[in-house]
Backbone as XML, in Angstrom:
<?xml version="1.0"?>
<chain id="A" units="angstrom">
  <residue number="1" name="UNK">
    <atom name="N" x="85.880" y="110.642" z="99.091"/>
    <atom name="CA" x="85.362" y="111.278" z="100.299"/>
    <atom name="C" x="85.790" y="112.747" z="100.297"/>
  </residue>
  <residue number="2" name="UNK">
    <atom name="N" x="84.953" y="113.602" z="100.719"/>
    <atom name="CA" x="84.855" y="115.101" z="100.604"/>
    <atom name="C" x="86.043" y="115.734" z="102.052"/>
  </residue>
  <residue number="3" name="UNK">
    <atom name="N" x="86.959" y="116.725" z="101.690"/>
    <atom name="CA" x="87.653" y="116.527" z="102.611"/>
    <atom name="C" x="86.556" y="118.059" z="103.501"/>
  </residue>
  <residue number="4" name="UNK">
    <atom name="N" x="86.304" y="118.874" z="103.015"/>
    <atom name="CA" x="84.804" y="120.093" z="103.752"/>
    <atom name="C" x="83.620" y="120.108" z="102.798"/>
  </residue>
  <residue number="5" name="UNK">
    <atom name="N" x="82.364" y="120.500" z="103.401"/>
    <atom name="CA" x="81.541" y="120.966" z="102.936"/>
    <atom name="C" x="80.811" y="122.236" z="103.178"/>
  </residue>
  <residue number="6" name="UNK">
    <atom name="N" x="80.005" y="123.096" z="102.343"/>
    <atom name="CA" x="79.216" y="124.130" z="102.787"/>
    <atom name="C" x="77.929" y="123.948" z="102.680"/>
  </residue>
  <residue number="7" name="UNK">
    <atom name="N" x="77.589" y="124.060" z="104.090"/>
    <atom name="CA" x="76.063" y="123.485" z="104.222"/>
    <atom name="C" x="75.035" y="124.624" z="104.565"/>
  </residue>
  <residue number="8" name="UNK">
    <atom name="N" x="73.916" y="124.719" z="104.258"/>
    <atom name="CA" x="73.054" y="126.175" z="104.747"/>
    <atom name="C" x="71.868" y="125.350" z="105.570"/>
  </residue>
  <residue number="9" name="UNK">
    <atom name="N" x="71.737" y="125.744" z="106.730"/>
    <atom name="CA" x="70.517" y="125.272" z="107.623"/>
    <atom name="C" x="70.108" y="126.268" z="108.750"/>
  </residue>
  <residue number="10" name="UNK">
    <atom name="N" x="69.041" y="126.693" z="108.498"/>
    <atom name="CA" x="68.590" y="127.613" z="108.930"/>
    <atom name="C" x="68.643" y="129.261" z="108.966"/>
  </residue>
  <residue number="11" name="UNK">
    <atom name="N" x="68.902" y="129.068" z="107.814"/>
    <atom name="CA" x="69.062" y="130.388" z="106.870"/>
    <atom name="C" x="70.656" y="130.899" z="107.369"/>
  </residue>
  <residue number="12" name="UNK">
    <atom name="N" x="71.356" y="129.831" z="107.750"/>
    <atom name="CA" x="73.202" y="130.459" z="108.194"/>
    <atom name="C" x="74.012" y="129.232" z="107.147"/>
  </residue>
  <residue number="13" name="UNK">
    <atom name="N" x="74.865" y="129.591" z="107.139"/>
    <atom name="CA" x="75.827" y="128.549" z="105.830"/>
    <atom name="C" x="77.473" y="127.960" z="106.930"/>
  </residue>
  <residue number="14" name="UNK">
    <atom name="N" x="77.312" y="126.955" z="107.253"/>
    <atom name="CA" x="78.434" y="126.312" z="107.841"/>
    <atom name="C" x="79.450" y="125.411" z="106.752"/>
  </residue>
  <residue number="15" name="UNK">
    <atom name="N" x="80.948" y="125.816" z="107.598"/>
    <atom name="CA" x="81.417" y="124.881" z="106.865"/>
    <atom name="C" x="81.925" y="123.775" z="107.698"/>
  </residue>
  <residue number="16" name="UNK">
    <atom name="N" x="81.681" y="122.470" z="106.726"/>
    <atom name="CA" x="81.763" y="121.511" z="107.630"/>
    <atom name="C" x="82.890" y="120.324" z="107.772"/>
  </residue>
  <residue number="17" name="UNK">
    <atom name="N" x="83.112" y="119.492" z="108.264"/>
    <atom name="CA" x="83.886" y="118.682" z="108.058"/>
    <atom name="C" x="83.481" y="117.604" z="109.067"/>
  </residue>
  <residue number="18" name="UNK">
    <atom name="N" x="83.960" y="116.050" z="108.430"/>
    <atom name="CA" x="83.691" y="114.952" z="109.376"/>
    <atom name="C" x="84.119" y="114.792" z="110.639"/>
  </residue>
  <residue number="19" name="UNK">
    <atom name="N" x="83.935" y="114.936" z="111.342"/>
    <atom name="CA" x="84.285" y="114.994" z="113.583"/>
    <atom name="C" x="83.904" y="116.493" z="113.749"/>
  </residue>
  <residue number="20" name="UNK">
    <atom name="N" x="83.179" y="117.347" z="112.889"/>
    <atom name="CA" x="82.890" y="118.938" z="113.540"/>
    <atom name="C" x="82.119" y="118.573" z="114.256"/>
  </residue>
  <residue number="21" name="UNK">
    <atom name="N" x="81.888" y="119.748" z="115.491"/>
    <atom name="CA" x="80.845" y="119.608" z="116.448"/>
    <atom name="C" x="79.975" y="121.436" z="115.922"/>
  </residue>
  <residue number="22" name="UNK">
    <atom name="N" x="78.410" y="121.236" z="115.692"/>
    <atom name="CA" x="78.113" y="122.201" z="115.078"/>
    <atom name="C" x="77.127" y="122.923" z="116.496"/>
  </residue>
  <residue number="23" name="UNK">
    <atom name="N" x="76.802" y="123.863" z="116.451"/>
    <atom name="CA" x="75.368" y="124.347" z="116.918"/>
    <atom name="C" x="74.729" y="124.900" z="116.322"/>
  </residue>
  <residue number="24" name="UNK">
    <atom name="N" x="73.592" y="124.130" z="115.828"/>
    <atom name="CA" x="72.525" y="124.817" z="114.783"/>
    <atom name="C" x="70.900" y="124.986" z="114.937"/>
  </residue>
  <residue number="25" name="UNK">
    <atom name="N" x="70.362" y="125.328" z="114.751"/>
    <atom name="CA" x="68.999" y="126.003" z="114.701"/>
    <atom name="C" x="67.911" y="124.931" z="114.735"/>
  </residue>
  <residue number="26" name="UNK">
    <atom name="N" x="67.429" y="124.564" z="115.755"/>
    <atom name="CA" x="66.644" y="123.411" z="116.281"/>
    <atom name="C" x="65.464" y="123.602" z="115.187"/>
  </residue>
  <residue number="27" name="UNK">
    <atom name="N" x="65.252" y="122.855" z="113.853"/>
    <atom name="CA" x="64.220" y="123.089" z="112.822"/>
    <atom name="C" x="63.333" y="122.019" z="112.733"/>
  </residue>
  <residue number="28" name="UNK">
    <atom name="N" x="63.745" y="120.567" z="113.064"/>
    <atom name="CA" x="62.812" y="119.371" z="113.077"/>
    <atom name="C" x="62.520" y="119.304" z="114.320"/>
  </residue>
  <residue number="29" name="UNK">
    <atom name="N" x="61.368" y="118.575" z="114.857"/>
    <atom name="CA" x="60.725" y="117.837" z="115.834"/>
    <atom name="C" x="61.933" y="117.745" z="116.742"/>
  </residue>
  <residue number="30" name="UNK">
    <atom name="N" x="61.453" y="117.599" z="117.968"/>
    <atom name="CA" x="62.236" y="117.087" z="119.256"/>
    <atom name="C" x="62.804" y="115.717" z="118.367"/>
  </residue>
  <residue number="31" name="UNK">
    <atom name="N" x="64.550" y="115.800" z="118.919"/>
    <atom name="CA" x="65.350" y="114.949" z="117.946"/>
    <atom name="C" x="66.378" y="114.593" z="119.586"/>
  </residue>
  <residue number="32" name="UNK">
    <atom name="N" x="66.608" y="113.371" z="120.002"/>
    <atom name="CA" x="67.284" y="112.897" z="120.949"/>
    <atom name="C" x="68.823" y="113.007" z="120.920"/>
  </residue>
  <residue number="33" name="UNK">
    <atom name="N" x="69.081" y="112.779" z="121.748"/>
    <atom name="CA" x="70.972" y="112.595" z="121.575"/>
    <atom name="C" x="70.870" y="111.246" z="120.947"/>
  </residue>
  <residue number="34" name="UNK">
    <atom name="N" x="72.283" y="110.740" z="119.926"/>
    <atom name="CA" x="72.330" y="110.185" z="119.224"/>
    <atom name="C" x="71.011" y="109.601" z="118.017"/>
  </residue>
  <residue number="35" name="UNK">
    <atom name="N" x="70.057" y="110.397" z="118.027"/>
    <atom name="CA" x="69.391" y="110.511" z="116.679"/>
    <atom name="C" x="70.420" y="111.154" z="115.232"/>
  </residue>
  <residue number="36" name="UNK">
    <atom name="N" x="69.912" y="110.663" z="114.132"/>
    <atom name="CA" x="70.400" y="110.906" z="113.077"/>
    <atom name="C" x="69.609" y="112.377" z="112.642"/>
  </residue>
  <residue number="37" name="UNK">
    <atom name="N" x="70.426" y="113.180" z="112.007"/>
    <atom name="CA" x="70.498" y="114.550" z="111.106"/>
    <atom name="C" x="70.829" y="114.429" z="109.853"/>
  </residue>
  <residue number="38" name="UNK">
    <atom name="N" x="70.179" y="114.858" z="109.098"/>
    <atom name="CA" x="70.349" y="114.973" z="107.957"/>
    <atom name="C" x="70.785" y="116.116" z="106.837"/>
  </residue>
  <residue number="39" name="UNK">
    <atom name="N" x="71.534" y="116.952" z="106.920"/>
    <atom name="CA" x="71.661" y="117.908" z="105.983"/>
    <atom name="C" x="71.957" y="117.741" z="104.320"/>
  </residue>
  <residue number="40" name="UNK">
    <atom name="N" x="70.638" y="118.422" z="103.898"/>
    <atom name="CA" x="70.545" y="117.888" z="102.130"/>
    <atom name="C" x="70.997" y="119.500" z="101.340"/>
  </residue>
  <residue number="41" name="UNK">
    <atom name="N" x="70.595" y="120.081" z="101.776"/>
    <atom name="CA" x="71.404" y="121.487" z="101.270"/>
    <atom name="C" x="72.503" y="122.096" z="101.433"/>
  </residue>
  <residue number="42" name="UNK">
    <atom name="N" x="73.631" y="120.909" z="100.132"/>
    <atom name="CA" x="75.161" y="121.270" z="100.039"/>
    <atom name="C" x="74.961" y="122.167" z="99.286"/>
  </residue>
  <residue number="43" name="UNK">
    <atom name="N" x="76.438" y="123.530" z="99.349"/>
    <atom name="CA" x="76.342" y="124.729" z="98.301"/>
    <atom name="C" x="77.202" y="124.218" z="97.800"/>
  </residue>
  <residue number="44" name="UNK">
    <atom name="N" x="78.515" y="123.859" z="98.269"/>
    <atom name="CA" x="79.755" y="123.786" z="97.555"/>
    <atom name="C" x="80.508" y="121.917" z="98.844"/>
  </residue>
  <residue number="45" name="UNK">
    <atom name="N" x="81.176" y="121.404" z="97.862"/>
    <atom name="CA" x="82.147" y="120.383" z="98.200"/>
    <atom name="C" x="83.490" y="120.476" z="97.595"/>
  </residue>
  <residue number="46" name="UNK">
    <atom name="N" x="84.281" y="120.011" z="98.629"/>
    <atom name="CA" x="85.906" y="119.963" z="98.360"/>
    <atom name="C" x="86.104" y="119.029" z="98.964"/>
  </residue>
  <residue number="47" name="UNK">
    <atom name="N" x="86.593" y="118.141" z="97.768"/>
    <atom name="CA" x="88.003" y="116.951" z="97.579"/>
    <atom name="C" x="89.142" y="116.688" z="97.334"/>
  </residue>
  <residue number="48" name="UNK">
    <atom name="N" x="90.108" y="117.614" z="98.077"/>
    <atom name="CA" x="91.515" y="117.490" z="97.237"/>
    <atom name="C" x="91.260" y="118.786" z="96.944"/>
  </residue>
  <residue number="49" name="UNK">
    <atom name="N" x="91.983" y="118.284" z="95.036"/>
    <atom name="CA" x="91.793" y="120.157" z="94.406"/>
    <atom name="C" x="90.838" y="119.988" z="93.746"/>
  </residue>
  <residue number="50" name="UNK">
    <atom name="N" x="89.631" y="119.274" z="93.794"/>
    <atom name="CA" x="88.399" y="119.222" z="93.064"/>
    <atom name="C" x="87.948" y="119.903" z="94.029"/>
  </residue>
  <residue number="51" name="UNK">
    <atom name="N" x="86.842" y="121.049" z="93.546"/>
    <atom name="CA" x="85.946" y="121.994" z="94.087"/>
    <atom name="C" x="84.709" y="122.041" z="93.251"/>
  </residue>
  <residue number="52" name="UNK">
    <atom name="N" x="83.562" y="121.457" z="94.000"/>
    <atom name="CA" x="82.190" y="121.388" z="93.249"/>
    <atom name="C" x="81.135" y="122.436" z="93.707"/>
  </residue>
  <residue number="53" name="UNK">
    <atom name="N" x="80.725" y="123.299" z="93.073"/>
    <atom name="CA" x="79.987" y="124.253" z="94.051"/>
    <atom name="C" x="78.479" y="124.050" z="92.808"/>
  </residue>
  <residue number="54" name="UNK">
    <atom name="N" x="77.548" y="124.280" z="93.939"/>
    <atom name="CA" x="76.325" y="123.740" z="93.245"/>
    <atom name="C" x="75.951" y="124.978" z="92.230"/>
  </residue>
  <residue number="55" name="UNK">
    <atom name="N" x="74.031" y="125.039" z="91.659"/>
    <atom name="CA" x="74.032" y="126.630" z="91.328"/>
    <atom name="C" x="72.248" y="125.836" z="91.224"/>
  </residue>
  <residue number="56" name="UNK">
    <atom name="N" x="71.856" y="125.759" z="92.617"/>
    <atom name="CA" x="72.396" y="126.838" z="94.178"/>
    <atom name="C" x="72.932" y="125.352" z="94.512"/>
  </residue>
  <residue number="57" name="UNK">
    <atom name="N" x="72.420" y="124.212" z="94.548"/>
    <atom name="CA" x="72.639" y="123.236" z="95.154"/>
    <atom name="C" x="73.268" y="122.005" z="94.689"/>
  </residue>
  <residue number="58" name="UNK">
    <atom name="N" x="74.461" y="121.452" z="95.158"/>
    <atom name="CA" x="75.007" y="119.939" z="94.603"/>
    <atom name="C" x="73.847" y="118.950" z="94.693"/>
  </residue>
  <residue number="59" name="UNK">
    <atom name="N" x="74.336" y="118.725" z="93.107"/>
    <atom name="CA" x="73.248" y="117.219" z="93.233"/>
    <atom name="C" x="73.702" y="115.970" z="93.699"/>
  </residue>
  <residue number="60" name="UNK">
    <atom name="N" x="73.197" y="115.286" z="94.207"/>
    <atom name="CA" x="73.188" y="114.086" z="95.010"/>
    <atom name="C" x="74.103" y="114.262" z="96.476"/>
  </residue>
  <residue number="61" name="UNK">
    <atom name="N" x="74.032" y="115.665" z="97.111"/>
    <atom name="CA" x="75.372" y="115.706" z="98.045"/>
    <atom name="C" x="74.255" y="115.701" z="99.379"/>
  </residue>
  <residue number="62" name="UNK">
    <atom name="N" x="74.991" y="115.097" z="100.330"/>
    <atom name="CA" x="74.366" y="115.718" z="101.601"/>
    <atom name="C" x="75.161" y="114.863" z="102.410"/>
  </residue>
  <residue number="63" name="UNK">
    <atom name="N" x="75.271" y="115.774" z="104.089"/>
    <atom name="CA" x="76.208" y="115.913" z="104.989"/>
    <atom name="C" x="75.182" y="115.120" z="106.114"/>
  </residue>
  <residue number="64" name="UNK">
    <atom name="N" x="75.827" y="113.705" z="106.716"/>
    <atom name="CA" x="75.309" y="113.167" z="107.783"/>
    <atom name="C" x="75.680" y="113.028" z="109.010"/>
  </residue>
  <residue number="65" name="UNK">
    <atom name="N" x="74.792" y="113.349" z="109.882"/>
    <atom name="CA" x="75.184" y="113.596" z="111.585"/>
    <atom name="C" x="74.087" y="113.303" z="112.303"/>
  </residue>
  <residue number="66" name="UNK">
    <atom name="N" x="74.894" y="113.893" z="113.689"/>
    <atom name="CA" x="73.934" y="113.216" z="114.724"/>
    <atom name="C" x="74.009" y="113.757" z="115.638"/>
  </residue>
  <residue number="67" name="UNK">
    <atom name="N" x="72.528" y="113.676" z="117.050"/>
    <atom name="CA" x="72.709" y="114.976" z="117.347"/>
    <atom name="C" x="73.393" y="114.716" z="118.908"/>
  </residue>
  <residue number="68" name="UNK">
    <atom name="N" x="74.008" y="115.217" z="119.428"/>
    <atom name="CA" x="74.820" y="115.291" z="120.736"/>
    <atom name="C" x="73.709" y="115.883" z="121.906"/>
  </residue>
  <residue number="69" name="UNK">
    <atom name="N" x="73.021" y="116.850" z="121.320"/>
    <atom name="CA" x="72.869" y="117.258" z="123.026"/>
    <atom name="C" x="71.263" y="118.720" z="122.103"/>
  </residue>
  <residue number="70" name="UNK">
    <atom name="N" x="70.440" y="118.915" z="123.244"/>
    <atom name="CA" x="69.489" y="120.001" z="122.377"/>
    <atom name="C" x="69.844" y="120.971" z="123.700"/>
  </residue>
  <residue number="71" name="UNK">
    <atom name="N" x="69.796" y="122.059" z="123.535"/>
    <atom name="CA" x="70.450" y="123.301" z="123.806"/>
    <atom name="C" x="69.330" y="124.531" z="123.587"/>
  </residue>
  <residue number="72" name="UNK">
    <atom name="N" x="69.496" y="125.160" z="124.554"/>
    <atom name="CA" x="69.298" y="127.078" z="124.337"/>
    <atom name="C" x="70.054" y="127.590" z="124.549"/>
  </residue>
  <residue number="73" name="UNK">
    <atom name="N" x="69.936" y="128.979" z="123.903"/>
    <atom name="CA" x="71.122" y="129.990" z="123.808"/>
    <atom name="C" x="70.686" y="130.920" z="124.939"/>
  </residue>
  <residue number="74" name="UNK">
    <atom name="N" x="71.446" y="132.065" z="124.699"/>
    <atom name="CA" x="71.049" y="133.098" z="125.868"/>
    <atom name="C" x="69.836" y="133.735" z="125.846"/>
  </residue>
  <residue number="75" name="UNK">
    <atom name="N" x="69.598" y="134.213" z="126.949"/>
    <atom name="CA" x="68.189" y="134.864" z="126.843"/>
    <atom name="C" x="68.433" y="136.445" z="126.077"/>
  </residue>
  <residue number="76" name="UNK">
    <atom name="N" x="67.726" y="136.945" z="125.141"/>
    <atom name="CA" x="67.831" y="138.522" z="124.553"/>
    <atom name="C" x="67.255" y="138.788" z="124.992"/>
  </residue>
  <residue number="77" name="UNK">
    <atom name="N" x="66.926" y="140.069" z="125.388"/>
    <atom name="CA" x="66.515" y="141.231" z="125.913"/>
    <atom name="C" x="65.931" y="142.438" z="124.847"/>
  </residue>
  <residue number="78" name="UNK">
    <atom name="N" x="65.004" y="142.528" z="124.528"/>
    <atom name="CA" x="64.203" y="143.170" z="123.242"/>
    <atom name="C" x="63.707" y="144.845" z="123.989"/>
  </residue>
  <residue number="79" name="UNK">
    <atom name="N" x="64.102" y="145.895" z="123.906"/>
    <atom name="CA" x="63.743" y="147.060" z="124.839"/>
    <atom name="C" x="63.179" y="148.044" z="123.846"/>
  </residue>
  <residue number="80" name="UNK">
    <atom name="N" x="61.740" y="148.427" z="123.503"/>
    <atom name="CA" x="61.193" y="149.461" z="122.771"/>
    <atom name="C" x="60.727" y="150.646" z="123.922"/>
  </residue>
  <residue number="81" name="UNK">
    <atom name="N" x="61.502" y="151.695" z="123.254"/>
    <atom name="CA" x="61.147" y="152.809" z="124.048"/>
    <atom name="C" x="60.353" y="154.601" z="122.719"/>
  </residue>
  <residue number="82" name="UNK">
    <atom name="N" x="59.969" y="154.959" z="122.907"/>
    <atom name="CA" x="59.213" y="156.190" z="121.908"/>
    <atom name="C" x="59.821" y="157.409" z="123.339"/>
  </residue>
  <residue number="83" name="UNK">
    <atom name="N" x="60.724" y="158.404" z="122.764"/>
    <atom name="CA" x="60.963" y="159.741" z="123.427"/>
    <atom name="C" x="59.917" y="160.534" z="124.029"/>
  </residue>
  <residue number="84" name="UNK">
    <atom name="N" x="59.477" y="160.813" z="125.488"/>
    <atom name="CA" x="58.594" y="161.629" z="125.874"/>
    <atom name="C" x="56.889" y="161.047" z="124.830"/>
  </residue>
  <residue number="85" name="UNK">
    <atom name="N" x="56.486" y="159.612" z="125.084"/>
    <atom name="CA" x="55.268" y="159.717" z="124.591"/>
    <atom name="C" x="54.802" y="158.545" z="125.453"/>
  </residue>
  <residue number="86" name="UNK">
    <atom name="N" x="55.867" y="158.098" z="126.706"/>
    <atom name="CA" x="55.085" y="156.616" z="127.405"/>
    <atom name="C" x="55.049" y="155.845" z="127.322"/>
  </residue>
  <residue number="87" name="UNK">
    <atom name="N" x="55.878" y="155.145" z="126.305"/>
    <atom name="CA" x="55.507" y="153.909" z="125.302"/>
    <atom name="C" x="56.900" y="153.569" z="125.504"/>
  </residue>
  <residue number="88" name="UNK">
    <atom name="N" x="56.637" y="151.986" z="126.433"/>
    <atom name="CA" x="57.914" y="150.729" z="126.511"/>
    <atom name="C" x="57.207" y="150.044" z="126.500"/>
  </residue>
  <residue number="89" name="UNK">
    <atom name="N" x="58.310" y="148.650" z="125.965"/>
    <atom name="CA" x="57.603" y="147.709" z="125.626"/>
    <atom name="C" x="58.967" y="146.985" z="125.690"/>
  </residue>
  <residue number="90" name="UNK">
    <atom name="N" x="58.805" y="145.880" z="126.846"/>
    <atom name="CA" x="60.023" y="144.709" z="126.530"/>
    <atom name="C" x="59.448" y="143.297" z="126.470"/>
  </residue>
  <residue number="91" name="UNK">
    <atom name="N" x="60.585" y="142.563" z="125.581"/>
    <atom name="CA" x="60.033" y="141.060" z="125.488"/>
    <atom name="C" x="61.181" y="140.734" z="125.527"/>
  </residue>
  <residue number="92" name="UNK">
    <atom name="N" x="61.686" y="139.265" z="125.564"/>
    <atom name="CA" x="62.334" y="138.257" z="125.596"/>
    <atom name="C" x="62.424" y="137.203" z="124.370"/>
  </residue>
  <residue number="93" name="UNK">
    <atom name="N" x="63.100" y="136.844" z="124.042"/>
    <atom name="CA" x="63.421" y="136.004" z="123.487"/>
    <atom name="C" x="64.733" y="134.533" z="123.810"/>
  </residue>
  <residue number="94" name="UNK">
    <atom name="N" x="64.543" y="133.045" z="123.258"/>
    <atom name="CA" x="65.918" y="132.363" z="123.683"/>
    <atom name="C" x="65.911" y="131.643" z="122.375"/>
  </residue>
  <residue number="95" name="UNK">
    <atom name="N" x="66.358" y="131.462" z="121.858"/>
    <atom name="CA" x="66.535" y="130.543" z="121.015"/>
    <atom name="C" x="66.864" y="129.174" z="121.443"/>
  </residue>
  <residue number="96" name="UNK">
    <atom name="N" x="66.307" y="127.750" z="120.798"/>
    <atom name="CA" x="67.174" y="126.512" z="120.452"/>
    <atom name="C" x="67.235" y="126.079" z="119.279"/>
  </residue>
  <residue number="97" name="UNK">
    <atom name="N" x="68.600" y="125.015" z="119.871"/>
    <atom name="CA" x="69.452" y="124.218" z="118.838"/>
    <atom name="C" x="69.729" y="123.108" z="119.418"/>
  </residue>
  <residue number="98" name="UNK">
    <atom name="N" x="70.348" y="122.663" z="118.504"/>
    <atom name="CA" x="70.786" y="121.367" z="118.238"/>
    <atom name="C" x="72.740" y="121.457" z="117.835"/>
  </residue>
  <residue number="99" name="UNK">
    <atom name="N" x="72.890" y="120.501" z="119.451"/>
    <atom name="CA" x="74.633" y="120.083" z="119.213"/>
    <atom name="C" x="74.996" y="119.182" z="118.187"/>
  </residue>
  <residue number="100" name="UNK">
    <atom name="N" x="75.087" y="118.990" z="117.424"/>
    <atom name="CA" x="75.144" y="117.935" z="116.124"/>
    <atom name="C" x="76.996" y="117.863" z="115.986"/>
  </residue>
  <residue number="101" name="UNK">
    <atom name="N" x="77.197" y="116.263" z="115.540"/>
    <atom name="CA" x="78.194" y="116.091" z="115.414"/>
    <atom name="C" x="78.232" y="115.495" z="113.862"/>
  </residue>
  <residue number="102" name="UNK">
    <atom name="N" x="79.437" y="116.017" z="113.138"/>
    <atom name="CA" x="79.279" y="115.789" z="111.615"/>
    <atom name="C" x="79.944" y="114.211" z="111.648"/>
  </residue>
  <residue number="103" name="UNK">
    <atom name="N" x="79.509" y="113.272" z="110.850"/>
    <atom name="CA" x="79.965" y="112.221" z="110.784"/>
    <atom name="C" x="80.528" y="111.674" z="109.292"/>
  </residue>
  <residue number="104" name="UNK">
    <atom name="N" x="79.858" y="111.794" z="108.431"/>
    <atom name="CA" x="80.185" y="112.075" z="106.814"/>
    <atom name="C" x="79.344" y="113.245" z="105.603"/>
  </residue>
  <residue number="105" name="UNK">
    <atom name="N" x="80.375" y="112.975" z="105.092"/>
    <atom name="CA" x="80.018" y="113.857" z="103.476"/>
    <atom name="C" x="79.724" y="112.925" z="102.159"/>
  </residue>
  <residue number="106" name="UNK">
    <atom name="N" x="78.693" y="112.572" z="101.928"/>
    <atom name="CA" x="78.678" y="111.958" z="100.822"/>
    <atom name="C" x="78.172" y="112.955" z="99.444"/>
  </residue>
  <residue number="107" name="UNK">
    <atom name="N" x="78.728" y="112.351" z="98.449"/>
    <atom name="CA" x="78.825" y="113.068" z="97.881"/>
    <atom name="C" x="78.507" y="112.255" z="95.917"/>
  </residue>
</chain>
């Protein structure tokens, strides 16, 4: 059993471990509390003093969880302004995610 892993989902790279609680980048379908997650893109695993790092990716590795809770982040505030020519322009943005709780590393 893997004692961390480095996982990339959603173009950010976490490191993980079994009981982490993550917040990550809502990428599949509406996914419930206690639905299963799947993360298949390990970079690197550590066992001890064994260190496996993929090139890009470990084969046969992937990190299983589940999801706690679906979430948005804060609202941004996007402000385009041009000096003396009239021109603003604001938008908004929020992002969601997904509370995911890590449960194992197989490996």
């Amino acid at each position: 059993m893997a004692d961390y892993a480095i996982i990339e989902h959603g173009g950010k790279q976490y490191r993980v471990s079994p009981g982490d609680v993550l917040l990550v980048e809502r990428t599949a379908a509406d996914l419930k509390p206690g639905d299963p997650m799947l993360f298949d893109h390990v970079v690197m695993l550590s066992a001890g003093d064994s260190v496996r790092v993929g090139s890009p990716l470990v084969e046969g590795a992937a990190v299983r969880s589940s999801v706690i809770a679906a979430e948005r982040g804060p609202k941004l505030i996007i402000f385009k302004k041009k000096l003396r020519k009239g021109y603003r322009r604001t938008n908004g943005h929020r992002q969601n995610y997904y509370r995911v709780r890590v449960e194992a590393i197989e490996a």
